[in-house]
C-alpha positions as CSV (number, residue, x, y, z in Angstrom):
1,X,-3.0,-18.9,-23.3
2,X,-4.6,-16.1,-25.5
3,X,-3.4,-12.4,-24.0
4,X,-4.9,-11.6,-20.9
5,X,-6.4,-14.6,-20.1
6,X,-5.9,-15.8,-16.2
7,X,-5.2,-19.2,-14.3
8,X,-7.2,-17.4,-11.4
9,X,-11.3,-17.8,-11.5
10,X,-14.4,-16.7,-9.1
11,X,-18.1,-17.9,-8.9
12,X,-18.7,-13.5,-8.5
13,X,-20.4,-12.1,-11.2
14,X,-19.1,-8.4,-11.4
15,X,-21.8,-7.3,-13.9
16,X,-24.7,-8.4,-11.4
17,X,-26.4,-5.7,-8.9
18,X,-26.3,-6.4,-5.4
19,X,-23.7,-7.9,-2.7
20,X,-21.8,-10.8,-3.0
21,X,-19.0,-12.3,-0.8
22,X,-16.4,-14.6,-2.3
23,X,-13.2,-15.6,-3.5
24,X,-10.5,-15.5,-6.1
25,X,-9.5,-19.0,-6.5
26,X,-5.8,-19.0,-6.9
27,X,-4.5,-22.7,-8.1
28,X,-1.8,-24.4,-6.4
29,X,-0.7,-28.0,-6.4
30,X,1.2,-29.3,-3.2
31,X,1.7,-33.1,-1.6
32,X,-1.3,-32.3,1.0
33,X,-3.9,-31.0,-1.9
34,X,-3.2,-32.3,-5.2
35,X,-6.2,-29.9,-6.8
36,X,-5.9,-27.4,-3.9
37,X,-6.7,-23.5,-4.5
38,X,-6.2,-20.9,-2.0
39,X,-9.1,-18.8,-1.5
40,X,-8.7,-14.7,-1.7
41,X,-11.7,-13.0,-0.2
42,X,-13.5,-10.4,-2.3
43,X,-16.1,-8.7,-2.4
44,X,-18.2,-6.7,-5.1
45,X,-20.8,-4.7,-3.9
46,X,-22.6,-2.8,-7.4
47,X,-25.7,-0.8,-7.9
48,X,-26.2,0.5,-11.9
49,X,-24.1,2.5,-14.0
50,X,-21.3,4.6,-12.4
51,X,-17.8,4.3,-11.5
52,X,-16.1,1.1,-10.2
53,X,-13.4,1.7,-7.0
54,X,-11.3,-1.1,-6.6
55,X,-10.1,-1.3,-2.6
56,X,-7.3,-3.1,-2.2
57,X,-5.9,-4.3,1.6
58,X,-3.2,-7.0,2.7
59,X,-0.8,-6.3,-0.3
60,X,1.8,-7.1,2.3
61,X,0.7,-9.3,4.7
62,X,1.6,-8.4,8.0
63,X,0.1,-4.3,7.4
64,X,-3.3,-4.3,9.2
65,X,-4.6,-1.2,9.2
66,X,-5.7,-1.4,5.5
67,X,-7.2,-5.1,6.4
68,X,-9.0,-4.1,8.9
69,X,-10.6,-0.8,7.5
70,X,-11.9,-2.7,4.3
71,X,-13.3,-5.6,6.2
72,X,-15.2,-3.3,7.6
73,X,-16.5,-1.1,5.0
74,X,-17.2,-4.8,2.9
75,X,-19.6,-5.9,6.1
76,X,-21.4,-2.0,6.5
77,X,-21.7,-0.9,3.0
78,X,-24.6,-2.1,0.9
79,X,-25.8,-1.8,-2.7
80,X,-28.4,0.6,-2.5
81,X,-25.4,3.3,-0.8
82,X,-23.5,2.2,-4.3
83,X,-23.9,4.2,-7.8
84,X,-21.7,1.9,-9.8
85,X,-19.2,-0.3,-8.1
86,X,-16.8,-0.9,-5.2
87,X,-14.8,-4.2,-5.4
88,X,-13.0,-4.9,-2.1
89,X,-9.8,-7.0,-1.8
90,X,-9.2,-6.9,2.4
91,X,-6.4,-9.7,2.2
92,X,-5.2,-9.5,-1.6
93,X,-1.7,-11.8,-1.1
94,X,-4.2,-14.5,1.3
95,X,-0.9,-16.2,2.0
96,X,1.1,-13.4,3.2
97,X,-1.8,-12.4,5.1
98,X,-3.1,-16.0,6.7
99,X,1.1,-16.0,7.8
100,X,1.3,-12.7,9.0
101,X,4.3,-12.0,6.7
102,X,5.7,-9.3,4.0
103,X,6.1,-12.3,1.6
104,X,4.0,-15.0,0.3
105,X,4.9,-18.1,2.3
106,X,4.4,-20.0,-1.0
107,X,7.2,-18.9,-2.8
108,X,8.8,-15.9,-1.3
109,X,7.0,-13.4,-3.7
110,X,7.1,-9.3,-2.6
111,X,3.7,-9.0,-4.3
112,X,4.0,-5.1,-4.8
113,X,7.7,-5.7,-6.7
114,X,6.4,-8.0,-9.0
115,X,3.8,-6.2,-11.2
116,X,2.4,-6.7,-14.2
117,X,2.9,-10.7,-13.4
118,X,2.9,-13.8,-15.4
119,X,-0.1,-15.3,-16.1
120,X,1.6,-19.3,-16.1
121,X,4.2,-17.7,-12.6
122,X,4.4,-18.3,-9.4
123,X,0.9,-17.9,-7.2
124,X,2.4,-14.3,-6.4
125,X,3.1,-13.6,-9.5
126,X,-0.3,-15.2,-10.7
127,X,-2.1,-12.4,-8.8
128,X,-0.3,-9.5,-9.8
129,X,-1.4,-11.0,-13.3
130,X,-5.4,-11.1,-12.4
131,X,-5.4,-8.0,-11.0
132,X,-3.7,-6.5,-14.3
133,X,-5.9,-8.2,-16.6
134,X,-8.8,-8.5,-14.7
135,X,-9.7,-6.1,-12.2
136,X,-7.7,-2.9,-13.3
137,X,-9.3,-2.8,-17.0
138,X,-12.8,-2.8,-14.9
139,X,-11.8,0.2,-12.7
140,X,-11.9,3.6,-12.4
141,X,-9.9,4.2,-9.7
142,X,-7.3,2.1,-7.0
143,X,-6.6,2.8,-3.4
144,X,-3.8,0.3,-1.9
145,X,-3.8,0.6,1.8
146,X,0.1,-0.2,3.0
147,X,1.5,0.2,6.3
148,X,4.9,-0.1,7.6
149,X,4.6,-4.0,8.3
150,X,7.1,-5.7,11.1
151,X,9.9,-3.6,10.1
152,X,9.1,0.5,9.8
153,X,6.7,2.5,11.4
154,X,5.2,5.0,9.4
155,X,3.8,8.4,9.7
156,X,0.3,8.5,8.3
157,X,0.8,9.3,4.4
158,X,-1.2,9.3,1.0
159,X,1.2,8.1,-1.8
160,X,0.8,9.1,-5.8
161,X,3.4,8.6,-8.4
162,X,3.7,11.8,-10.8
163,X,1.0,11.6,-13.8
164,X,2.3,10.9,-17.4
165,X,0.3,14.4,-17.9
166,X,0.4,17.6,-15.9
167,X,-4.0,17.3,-16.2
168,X,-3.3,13.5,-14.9
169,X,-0.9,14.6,-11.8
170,X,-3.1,17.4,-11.1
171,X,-6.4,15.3,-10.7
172,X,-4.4,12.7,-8.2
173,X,-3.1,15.8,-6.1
174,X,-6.8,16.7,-5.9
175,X,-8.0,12.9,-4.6
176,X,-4.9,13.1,-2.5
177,X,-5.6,16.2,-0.8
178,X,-9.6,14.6,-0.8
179,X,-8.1,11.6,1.2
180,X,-6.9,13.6,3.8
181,X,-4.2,11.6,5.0
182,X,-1.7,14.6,7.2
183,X,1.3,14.4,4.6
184,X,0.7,13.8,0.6
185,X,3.9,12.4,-0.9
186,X,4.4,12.7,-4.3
187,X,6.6,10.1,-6.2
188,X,8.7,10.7,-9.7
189,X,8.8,6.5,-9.8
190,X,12.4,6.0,-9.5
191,X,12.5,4.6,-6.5
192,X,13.3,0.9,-6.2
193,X,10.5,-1.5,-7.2
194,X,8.9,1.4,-8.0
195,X,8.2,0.5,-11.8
196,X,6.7,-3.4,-10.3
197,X,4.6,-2.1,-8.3
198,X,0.5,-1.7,-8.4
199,X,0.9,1.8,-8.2
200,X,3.0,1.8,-11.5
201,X,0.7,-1.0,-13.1
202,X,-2.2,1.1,-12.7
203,X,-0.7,4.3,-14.0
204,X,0.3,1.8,-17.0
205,X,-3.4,1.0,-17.2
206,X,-4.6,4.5,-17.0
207,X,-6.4,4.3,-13.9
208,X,-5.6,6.9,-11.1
209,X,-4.1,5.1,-7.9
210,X,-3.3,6.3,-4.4
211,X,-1.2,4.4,-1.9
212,X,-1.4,5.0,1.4
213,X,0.9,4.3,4.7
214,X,-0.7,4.1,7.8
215,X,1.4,2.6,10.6
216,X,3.6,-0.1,11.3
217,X,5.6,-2.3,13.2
218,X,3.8,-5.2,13.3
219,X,0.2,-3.8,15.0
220,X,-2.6,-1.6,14.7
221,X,-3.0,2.1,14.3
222,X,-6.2,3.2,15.4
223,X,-5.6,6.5,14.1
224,X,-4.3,5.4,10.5
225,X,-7.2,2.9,10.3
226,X,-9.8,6.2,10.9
227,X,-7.8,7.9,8.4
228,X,-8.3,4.8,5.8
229,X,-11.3,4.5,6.6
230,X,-12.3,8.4,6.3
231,X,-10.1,8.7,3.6
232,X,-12.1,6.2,1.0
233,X,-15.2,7.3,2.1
234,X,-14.5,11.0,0.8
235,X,-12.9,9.7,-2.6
236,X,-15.5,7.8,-3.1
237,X,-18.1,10.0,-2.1
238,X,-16.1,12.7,-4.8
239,X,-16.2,10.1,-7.6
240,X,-19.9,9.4,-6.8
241,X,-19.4,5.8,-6.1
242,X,-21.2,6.9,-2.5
243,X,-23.1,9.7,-3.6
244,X,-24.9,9.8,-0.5
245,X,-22.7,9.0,2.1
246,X,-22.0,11.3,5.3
247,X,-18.3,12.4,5.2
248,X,-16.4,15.2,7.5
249,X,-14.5,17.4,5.7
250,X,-11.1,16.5,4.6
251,X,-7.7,18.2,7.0
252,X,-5.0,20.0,6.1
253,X,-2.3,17.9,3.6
254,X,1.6,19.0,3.8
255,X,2.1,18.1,0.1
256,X,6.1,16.8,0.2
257,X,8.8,14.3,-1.8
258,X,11.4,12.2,-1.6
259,X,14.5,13.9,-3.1
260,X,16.9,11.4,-4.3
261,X,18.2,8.5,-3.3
262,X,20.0,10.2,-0.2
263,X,16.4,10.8,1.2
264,X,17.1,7.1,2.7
265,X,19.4,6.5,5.7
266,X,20.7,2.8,5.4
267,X,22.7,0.9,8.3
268,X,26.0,0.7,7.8
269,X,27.0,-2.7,10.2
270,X,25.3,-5.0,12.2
271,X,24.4,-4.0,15.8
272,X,21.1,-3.0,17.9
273,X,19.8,-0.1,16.6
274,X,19.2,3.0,18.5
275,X,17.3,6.3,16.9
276,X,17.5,9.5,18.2
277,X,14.5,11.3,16.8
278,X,10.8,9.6,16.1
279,X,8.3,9.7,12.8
280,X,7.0,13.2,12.3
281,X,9.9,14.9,13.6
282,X,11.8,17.9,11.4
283,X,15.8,17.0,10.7
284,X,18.6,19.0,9.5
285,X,21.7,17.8,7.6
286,X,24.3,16.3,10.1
287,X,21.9,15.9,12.7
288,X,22.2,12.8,15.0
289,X,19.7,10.4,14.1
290,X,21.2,7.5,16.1
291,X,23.5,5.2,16.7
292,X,24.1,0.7,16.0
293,X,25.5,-0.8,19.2
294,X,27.5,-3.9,17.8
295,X,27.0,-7.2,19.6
296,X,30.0,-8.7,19.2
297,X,31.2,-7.3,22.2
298,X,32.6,-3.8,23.7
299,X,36.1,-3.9,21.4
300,X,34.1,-2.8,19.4
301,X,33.0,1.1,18.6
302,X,29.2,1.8,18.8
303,X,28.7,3.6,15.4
304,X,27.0,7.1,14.9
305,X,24.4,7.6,12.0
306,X,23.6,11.0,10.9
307,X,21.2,12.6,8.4
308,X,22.6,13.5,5.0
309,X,20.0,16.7,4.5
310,X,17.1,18.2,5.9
311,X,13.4,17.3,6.0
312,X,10.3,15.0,7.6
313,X,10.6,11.5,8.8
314,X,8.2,9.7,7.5
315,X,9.6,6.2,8.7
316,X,12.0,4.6,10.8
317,X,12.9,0.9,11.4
318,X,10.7,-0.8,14.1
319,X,12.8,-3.5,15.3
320,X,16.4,-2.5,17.5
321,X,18.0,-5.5,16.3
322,X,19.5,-4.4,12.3
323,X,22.0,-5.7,9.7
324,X,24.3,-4.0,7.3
325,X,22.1,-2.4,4.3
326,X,18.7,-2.4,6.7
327,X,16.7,0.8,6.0
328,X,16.7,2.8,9.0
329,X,15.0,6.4,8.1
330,X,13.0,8.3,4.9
331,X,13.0,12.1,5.1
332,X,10.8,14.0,3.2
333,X,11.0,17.4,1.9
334,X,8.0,19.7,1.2
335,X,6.8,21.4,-2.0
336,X,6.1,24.8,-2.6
337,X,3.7,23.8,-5.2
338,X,2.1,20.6,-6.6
């Protein structure tokens, strides 16, 4: 196939005004559906010239907040509130999404690890293509809405990965701090996946991205959906996407980091997990953060965890029951200056 072509189609037009609903038609062959697709909503809602948003929801597919906050801005929003473009993805990995799981069902795929994608791959790796050589050349600006899915709860966060230029890292500081999220982390990419994922394919692409994290553990945040939600109205209002639209002015942002790999607390054995301290609380090094009770019976020692320096916790495993190598805790730690 010629470079950059895709396997993926849609009836949308993304060069006409107005408001259409769709899909992405993602092929897949199986014994029930010889000629079968599986349909990824979309939506493209345009207006004129301006700048295109892409909005992009159900990366993973059991984080809802995201989901639920675009549906609803694809249903309320209308072309004559648009300058330019706002292309809305509310369930981008459908099959992750329709299973209420962190990996396609189809073939086990972590869509965010496997960026850029392979045009001729598997279906997750299929999308990650599209939206590479389809949908990021046609944007301006990215915002991928994340939560912590069944396994971590997260503390509200907006998410940027350190500009190529100091100009570049200093404009996605500004849209972070326009989000409004309560804590603005700023990434230096070495974490790991963190070169697969959208975030990184955009940068790749030269279009600004912000992640954000908004809850976790397997439901729904009402607060991080109103900060979504709030969130992309602002940025888009800034960009003049929604030129006209009524925001409320953004809150404070603790700008902060992850420093180093020791910035994650990992479980050392198998056992039911029990945490000492909760998301947003302040740690120091060597404090208690809890402890895995082993299952296989009282022989043997329940098993202290403690932190290995000080800072924020921004997540912490959801579910008690863990196994050896299971993240437990981030920390965070601030930064005197962007």
């Amino acid at each position: 196939m010629p470079a950059g072509e895709t396997r993926i189609w849609t009836t949308l037009d993304f060069e006409q005004d107005g408001k259409q609903h769709g899909f992405l038609r993602l092929p897949f062959s199986s014994d029930l559906s010889a000629y079968g697709t599986i349909p990824i909503p979309i939506t493209c809602i345009r207006n004129g010239d301006g700048p295109t948003a892409l909005l992009i929801a159900g990366n993973h597919g059991d984080e809802y907040e995201g989901q639920i906050a675009l549906s609803k801005m694809a249903r309320q929003i209308g072309p004559a509130d648009v300058r330019g473009r706002i292309i809305i993805l509310p369930a981008l990995n459908y099959p992750a999404v329709a299973a209420g799981r962190r990996l396609s069902p189809l073939d086990e795929g972590n869509l965010n690890r496997l960026f850029p994608g392979k045009v001729n791959g598997t279906p997750t790796e299929m999308i990650a293509h599209y939206l590479v050589s389809v949908l990021l050349p046609l944007s301006d600006l990215v915002i991928d809405l994340h939560s912590g899915g069944r396994s971590l709860a997260y503390y509200p966060c907006c998410l940027i990965r350190n500009g190529g230029k100091e100009a570049e890292t200093a404009r996605l500081v500004e849209l972070m701090k326009i989000f409004g999220a309560p804590i603005g982390s700023i990434s230096d990419g070495s974490g790991g996946g963190a070169s697969t994922t959208l975030s990184a394919a955009a940068q790749s692409c030269g279009v600004p991205a912000l992640t954000a994290e908004l809850g976790g553990g397997g439901g729904v945040s009402h607060t991080g959906e109103a900060i979504a939600t709030q969130g992309i109205r602002r940025v888009l209002r800034h960009i003049g996407t929604l030129p006209d639209l009524e925001t409320k002015p953004p809150p404070p942002v603790r700008l902060m980091r992850v420093e180093g790999k020791d910035a994650f607390i990992y479980a050392p054995c198998h056992g039911i997990f029990e945490r000492c301290v909760e998301i947003g609380d302040s740690v120091h090094a060597g404090q208690c953060a809890g402890y895995i009770h082993p299952v296989e019976g009282a022989h043997r020692p329940t098993e202290a965890i403690y932190f290995t320096r000080p800072g924020f916790v921004a997540c912490c495993r959801f579910p008690a029951l863990t196994k050896l190598g299971d993240c437990l805790f981030k920390v965070l730690s601030d930064i005197e200056r962007p």
